[in-house]
C-alpha positions as CSV (number, residue, x, y, z in Angstrom):
1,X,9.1,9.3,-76.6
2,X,8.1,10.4,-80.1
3,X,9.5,6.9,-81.5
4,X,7.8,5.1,-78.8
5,X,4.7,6.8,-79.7
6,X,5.1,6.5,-83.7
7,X,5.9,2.6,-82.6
8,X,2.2,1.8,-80.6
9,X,0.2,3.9,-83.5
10,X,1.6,1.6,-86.5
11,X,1.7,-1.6,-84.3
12,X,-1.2,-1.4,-82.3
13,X,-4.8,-1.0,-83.2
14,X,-6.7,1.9,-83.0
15,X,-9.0,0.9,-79.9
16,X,-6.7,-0.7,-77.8
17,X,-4.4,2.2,-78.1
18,X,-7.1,4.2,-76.6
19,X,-7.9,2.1,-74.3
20,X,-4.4,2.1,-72.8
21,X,-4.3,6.4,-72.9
22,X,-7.6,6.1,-70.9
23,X,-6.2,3.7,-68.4
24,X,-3.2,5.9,-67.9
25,X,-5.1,9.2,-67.5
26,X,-7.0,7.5,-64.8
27,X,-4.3,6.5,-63.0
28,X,-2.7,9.9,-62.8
29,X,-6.6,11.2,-61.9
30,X,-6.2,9.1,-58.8
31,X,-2.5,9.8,-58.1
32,X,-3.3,13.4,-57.7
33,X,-6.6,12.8,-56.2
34,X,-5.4,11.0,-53.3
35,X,-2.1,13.6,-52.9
36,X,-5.1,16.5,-53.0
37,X,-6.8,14.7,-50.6
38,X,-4.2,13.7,-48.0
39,X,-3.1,17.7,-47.9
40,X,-6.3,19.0,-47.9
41,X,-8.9,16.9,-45.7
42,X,-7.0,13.9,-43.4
43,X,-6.3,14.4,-40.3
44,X,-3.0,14.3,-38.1
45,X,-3.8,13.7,-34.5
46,X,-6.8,15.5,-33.5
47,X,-8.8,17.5,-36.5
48,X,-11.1,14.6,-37.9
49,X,-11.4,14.1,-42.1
50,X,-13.2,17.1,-43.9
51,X,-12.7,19.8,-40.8
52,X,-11.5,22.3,-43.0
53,X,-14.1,21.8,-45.9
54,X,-16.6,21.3,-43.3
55,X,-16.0,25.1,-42.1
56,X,-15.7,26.4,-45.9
57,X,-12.5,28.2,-44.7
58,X,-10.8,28.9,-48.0
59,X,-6.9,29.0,-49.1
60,X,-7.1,32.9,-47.5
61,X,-9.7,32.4,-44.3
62,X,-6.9,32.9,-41.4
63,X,-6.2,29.7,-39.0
64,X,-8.2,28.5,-36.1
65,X,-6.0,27.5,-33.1
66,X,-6.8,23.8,-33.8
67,X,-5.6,24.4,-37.9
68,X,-2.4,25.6,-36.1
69,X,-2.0,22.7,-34.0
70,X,-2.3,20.5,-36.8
71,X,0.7,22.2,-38.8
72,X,2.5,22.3,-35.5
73,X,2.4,18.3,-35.8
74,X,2.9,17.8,-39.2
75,X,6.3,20.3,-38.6
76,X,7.6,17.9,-35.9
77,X,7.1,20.0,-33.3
78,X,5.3,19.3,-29.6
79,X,1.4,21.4,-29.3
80,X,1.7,23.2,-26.2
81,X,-2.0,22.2,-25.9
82,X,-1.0,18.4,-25.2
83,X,-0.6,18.5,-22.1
84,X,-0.8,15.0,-20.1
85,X,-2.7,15.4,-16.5
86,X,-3.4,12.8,-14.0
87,X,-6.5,11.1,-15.2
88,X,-9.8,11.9,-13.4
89,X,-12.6,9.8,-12.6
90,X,-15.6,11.2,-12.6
91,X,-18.6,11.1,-10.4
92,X,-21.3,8.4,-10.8
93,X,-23.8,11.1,-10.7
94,X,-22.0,13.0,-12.8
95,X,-23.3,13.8,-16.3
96,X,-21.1,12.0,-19.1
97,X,-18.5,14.9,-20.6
98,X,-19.9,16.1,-24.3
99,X,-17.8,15.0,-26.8
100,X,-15.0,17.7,-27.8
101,X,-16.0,19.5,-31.5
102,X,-14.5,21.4,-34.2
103,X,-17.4,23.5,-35.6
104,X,-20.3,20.7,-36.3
105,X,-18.1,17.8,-36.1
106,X,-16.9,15.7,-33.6
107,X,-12.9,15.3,-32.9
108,X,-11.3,12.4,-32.9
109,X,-9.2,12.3,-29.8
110,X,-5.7,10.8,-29.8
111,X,-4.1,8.7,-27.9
112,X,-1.9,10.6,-25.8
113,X,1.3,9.2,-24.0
114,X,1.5,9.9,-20.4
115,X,5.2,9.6,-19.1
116,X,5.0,6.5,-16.6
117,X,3.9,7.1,-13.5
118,X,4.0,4.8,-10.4
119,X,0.7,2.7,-10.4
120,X,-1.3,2.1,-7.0
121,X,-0.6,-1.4,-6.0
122,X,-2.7,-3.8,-6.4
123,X,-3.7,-5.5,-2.6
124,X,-3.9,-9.0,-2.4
125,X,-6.6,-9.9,0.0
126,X,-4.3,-10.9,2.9
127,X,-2.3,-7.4,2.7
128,X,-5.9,-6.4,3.6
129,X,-5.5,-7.7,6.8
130,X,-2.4,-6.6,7.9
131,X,-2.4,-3.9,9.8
132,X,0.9,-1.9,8.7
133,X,1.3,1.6,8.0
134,X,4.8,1.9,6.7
135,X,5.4,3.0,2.6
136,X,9.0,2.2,2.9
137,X,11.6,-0.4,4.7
138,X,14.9,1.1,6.6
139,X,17.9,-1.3,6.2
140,X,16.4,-4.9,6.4
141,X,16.4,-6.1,3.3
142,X,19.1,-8.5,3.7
143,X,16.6,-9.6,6.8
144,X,13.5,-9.9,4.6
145,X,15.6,-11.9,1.8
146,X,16.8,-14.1,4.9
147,X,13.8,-14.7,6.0
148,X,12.2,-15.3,2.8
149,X,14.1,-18.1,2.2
150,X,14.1,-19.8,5.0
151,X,10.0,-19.3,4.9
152,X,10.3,-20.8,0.9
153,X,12.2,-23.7,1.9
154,X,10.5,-27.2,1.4
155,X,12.4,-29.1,3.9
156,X,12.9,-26.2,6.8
157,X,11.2,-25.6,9.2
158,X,7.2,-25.9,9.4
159,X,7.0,-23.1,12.0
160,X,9.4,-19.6,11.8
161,X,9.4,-17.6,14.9
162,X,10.2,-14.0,14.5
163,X,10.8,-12.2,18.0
164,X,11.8,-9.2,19.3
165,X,10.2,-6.1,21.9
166,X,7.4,-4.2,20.6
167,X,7.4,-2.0,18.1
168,X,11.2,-3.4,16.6
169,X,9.2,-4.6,13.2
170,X,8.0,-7.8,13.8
171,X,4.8,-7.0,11.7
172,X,6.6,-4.8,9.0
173,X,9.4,-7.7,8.8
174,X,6.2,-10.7,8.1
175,X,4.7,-8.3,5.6
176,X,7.6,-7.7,3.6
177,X,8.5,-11.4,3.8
178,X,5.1,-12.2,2.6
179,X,4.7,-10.4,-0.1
180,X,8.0,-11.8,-1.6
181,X,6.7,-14.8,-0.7
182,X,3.0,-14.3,-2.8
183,X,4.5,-15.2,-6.1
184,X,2.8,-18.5,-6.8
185,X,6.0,-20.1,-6.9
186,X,6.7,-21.3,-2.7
187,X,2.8,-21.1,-2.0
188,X,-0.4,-20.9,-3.3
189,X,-2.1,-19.2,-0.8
190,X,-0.9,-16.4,1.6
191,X,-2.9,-16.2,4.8
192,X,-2.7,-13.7,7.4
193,X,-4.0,-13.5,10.6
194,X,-4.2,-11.5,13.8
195,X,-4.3,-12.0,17.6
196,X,-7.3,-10.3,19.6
197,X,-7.7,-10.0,23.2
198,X,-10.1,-12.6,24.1
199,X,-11.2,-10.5,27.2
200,X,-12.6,-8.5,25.0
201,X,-13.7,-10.5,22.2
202,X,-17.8,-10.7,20.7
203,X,-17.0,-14.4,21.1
204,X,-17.8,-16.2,24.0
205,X,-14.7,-17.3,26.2
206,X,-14.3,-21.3,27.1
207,X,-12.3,-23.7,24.9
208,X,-11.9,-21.0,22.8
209,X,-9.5,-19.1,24.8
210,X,-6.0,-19.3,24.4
211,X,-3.8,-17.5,26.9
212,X,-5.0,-13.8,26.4
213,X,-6.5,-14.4,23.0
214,X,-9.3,-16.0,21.3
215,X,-8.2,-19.1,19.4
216,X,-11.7,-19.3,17.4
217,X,-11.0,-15.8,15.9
218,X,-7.8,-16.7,14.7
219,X,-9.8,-20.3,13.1
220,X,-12.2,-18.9,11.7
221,X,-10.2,-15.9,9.8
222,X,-8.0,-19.0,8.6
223,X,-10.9,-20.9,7.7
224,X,-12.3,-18.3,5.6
225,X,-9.2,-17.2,3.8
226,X,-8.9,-21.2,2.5
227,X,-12.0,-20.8,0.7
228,X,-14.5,-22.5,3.1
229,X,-17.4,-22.2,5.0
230,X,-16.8,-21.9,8.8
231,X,-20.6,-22.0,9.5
232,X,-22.4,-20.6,12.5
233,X,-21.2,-23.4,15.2
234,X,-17.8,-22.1,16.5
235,X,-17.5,-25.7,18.1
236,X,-16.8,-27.3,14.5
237,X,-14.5,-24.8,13.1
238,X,-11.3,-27.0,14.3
239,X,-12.4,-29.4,12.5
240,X,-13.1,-27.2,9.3
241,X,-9.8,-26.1,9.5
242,X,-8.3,-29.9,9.9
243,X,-10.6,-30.9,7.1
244,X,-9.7,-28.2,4.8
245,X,-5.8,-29.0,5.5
246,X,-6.7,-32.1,4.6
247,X,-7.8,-31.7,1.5
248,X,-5.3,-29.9,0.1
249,X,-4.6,-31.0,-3.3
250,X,-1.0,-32.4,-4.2
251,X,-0.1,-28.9,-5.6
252,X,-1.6,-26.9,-3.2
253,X,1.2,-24.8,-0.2
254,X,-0.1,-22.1,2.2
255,X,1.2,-20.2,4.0
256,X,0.2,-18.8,7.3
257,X,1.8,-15.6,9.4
258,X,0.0,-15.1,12.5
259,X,0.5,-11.8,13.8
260,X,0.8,-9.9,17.3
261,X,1.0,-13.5,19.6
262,X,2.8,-11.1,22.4
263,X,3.3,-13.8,25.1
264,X,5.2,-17.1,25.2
265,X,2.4,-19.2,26.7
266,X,-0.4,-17.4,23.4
267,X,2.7,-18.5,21.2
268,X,3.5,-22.0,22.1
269,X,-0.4,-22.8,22.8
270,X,-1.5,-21.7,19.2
271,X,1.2,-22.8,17.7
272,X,0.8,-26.0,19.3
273,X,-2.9,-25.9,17.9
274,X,-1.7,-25.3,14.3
275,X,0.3,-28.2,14.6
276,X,-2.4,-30.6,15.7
277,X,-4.5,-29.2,12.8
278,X,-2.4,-29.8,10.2
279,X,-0.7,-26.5,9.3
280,X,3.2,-28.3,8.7
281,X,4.9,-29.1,5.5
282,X,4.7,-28.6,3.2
283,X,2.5,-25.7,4.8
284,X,4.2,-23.1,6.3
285,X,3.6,-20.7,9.8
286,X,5.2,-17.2,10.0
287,X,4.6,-15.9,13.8
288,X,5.7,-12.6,15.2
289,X,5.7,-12.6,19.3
290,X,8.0,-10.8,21.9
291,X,9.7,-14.1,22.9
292,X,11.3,-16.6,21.0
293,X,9.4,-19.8,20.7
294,X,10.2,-23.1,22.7
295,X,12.4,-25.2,20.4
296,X,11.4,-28.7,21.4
297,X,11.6,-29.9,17.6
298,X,14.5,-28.6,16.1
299,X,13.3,-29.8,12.8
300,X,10.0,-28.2,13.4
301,X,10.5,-24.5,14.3
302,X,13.6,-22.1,14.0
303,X,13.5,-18.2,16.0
304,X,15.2,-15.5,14.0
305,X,15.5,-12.5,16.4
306,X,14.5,-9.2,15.0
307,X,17.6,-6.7,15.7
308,X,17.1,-2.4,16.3
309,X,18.0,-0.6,13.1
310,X,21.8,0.4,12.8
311,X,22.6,4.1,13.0
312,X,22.5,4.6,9.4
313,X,19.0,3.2,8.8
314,X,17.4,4.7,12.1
315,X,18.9,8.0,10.7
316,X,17.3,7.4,7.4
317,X,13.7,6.3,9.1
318,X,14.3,9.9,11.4
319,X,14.6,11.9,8.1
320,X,12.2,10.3,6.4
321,X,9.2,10.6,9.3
322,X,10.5,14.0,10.1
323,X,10.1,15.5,6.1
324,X,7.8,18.2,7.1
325,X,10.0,19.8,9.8
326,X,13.0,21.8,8.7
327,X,15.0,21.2,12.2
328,X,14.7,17.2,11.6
329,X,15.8,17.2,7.3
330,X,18.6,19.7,8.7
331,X,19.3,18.3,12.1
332,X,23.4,17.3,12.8
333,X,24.9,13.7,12.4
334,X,25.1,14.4,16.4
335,X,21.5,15.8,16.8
336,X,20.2,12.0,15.3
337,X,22.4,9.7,16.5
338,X,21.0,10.8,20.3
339,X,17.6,10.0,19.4
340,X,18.7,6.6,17.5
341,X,20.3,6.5,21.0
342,X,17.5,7.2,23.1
343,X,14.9,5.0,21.0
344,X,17.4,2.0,21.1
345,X,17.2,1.5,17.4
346,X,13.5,1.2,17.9
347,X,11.4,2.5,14.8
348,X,8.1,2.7,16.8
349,X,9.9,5.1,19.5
350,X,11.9,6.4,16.9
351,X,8.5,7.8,15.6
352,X,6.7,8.7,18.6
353,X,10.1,10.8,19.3
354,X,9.7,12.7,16.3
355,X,6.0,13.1,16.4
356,X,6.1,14.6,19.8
357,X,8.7,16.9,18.3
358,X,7.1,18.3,15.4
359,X,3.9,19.1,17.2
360,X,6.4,21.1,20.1
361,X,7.2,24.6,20.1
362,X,10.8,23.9,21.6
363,X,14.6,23.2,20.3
364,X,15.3,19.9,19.2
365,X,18.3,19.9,21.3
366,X,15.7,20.7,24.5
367,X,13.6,17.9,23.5
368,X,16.2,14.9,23.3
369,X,18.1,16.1,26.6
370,X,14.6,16.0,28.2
371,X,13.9,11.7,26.5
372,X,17.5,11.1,27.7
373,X,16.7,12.2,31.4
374,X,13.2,10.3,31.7
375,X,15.9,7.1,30.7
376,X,18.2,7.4,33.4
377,X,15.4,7.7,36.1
378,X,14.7,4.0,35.3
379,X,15.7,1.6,38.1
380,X,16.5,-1.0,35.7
381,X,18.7,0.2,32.6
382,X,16.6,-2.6,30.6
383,X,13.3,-0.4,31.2
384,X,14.7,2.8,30.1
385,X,13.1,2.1,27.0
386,X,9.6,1.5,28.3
387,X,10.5,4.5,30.7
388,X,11.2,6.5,27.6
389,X,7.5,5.2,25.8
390,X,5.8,6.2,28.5
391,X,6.8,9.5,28.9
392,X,6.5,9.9,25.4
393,X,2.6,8.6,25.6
394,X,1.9,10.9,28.4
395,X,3.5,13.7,26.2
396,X,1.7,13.0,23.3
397,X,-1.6,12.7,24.8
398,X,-1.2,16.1,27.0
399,X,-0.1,17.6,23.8
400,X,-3.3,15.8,22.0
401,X,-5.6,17.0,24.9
402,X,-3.9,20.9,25.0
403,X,-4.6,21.4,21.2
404,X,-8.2,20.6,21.7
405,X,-9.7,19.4,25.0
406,X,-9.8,16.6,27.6
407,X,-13.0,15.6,26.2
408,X,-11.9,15.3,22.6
409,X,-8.9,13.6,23.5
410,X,-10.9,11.0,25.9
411,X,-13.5,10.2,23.3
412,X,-11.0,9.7,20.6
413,X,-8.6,7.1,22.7
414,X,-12.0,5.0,24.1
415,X,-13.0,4.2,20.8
416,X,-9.8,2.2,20.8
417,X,-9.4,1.3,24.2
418,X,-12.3,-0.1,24.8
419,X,-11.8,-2.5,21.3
420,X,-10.3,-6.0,21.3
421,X,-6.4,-5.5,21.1
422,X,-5.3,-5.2,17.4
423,X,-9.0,-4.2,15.9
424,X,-9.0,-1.6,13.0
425,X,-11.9,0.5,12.2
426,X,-12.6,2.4,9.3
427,X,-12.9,6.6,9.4
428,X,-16.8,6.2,9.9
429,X,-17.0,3.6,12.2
430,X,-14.0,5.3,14.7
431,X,-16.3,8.4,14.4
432,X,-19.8,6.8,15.8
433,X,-17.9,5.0,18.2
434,X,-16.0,8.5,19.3
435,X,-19.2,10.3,20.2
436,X,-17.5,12.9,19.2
437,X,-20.2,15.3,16.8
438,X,-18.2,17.6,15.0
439,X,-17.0,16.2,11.8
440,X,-14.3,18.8,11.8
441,X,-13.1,18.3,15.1
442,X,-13.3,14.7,15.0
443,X,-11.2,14.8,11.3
444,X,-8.6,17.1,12.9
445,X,-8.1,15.5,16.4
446,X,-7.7,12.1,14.6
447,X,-5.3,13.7,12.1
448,X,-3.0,14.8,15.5
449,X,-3.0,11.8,16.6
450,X,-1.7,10.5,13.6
451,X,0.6,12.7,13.3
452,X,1.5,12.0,17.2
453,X,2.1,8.5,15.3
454,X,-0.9,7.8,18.4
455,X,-2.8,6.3,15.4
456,X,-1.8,4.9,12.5
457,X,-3.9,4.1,9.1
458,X,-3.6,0.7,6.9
459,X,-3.8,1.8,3.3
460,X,-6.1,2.0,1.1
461,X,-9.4,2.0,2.4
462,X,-8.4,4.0,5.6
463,X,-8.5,1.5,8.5
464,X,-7.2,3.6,11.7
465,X,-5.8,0.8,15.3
466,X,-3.1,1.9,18.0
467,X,-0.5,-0.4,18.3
468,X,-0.4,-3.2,20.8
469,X,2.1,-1.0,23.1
470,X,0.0,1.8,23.3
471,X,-3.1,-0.4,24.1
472,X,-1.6,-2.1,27.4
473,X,-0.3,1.5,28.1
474,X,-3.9,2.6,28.3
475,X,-5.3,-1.0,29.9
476,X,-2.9,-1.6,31.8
């Protein structure tokens, strides 16, 4: 170093020799200025630049929880005090939160990694309309995929006919098949409608009556859902609908599932109408009914029957409805193949079974002999089923009417009984039409009879119906 230095003092002249030891001393200034700095002052993950200095603390002042937190991190180690929570969102009336501080300044909030968490689905706007209560299928996903394709296929069938008794699926089965469908790939637009009982219907009866619904509520849901304009003259919404079809561009495939058609002669008549409108290929019609639809064009419609569960899925369904009651999670293999037995397969009884159960006071054991026996007083071994639904209603309800009153119960069931046939109504709406005062009484009478599976609630802005079954059971 000495010869290096002896070198640049004989070679080099006298100002640019200090010029290059200036150069060089500034460079080591700002070396150890930055090293001072980064220790010292910037932050790691939550204690913004200057904190310390800010405070004064000196080398000796002891450490503040958040100094400690800091050293935790740059150790490696995990702050106990980041802890992830569900995020809230607050009020609109609520005042904004202040801002966190460290003595007079602000902190500078991380971003903190929450582990991943399920997000709420997103509805599209026809899974707004369909009136399923269900968070999880029991062993028909081979059905749905079946389905699915036959629905996605451009040369099959214009019209697909899914059939089978009340409460089998039907309307769990077109939802599911649906959504695989909404992927922008088979069709651009999903559309889903439902059957209403025309006798009951705001609409005025005449040419708009189909069977034992109104056709004009169907058109007009469909007619909206394509993007246009019904207008106020029910006469010309037909024609809307043919117009629209029409129109479609080159690219454009909907596809229609038209729910809760329960007899032949509302099936084949609406379908029928559909036709003449212009809903075939490349357009698509999902229906669910009871009966299988009258194949007079091979080409044009196909029926795919809806099967009971098998013994492993019904016993999976029984578990799953029955969570909150220790006797159902640890009933036998025995115990729950005499319910599948009794409910045929059946989810809908299967649930009204368990229901009824969990609101009892008596042995499981007590309460399936008791189903069985209501079954063999059929007449007809085909109506043991219905004979097994009905006792179960009249159960439910007494039980519905003991915990609270005849009056409760009464008011509660009108508000649906005396509504079309496969209307919804939200909380609010089910309360003024109830009568029924009480806030609480109302909130905990309706929560029975959901529990009673009496009820059941679309997700997720809380639209309450009875199913189809337990209408005509009250009509009827």
């Amino acid at each position: 170093m000495e010869k290096v230095f002896g070198w640049l003092t004989d070679h080099m002249p006298a100002w640019l020799l200090a010029s290059l030891l200036v150069f060089v001393a500034l460079i080591a200034l700002g070396v150890f200025l930055a090293a001072f700095w980064q220790g010292r002052a910037l932050t790691l993950f939550g204690v913004s630049i200057g904190a310390r200095l800010g405070k004064g603390q000196g080398e000796g002042d002891p450490e503040t929880p958040a100094d400690q937190e800091v050293e935790s991190l740059r150790a490696g180690d995990a702050p106990p005090s980041l802890t992830v929570s569900p995020p809230t969102v607050p009020s609109s009336n609520a005042p904004p939160s202040p801002e966190p501080t460290l003595g007079n300044q602000a902190i500078i909030e991380p971003p903190r990694t929450a582990p991943a968490q399920p997000a709420a689905p997103r509805l599209a706007g026809w899974e707004r309309l369909a009136l399923v209560s269900h968070d999880k299928t029991f062993g028909i996903a081979h059905l749905i995929r079946e389905v699915a394709e036959v629905v996605r296929a451009p040369g099959g069938a214009a019209v697909v006919g899914l059939s089978g008794d009340g409460g089998i699926g039907k309307t769990t089965l077109a939802y599911e098949v649906a959504r695989q469908c909404d992927d922008g790939a088979a069709f651009t637009e999903i559309v889903w409608a439902s059957a209403k009982d025309a006798h009951m219907s705001v609409r005025t009866a005449g040419d708009g009556v189909i069977g034992t619904i109104n056709w004009q509520d169907v058109v007009r849901s469909i007619v909206l859902q394509l993007g246009a304009d019904p207008g106020p003259n029910s006469a010309l919404w037909d024609r809307q609908l043919s117009g629209r079809l029409g129109q479609a561009g080159e690219h454009e495939r909907f596809l229609l599932v038209l729910d809760n058609l329960e007899n032949l002669q509302d099936a084949e008549a609406t379908v029928d109408k559909l036709l003449k409108s212009g809903f075939s290929r490349p357009h698509k019609v999902l229906v669910t009914t009871r009966f299988s639809l009258p194949l007079r064009n091979l080409a044009a419609s196909r029926n795919i029957a809806v099967p009971p569960l098998s013994e492993r899925a019904a016993m999976e369904l029984i578990r799953h409805v029955g969570d909150l009651s220790n006797a159902i999670t640890q009933a036998s293999q025995r115990d729950l193949a005499r319910i599948v037995e009794t409910a045929e397969g059946n989810p809908y009884l299967i649930k009204l079974i368990v229901g009824l159960y969990q609101e009892e006071q008596r042995p499981l054991k007590m309460v399936i002999d008791e189903l069985i026996e209501q079954g063999r007083r059929s007449e007809n071994p085909d109506d043991a089923g219905a004979q097994v639904r009905d006792y179960l209603y009249t159960q439910s309800l007494e039980r519905l009417e003991h915990r609270f009153n005849a009056e409760i119960q009464e008011s509660l069931i009108a508000a649906f009984r005396n509504r079309p046939k496969g209307d919804a109504v939200k909380y609010e709406d089910l309360k003024q039409l109830s009568g029924i005062s009480d806030d609480e009484v109302f909130g905990k009478a309706l929560t029975m009879a959901c529990r009673l599976n009496l009820v059941r609630v679309t997700e997720p802005d809380k639209r309450y119906s009875i199913h189809s079954l337990l209408y005509e059971f009250l009509t009827g």
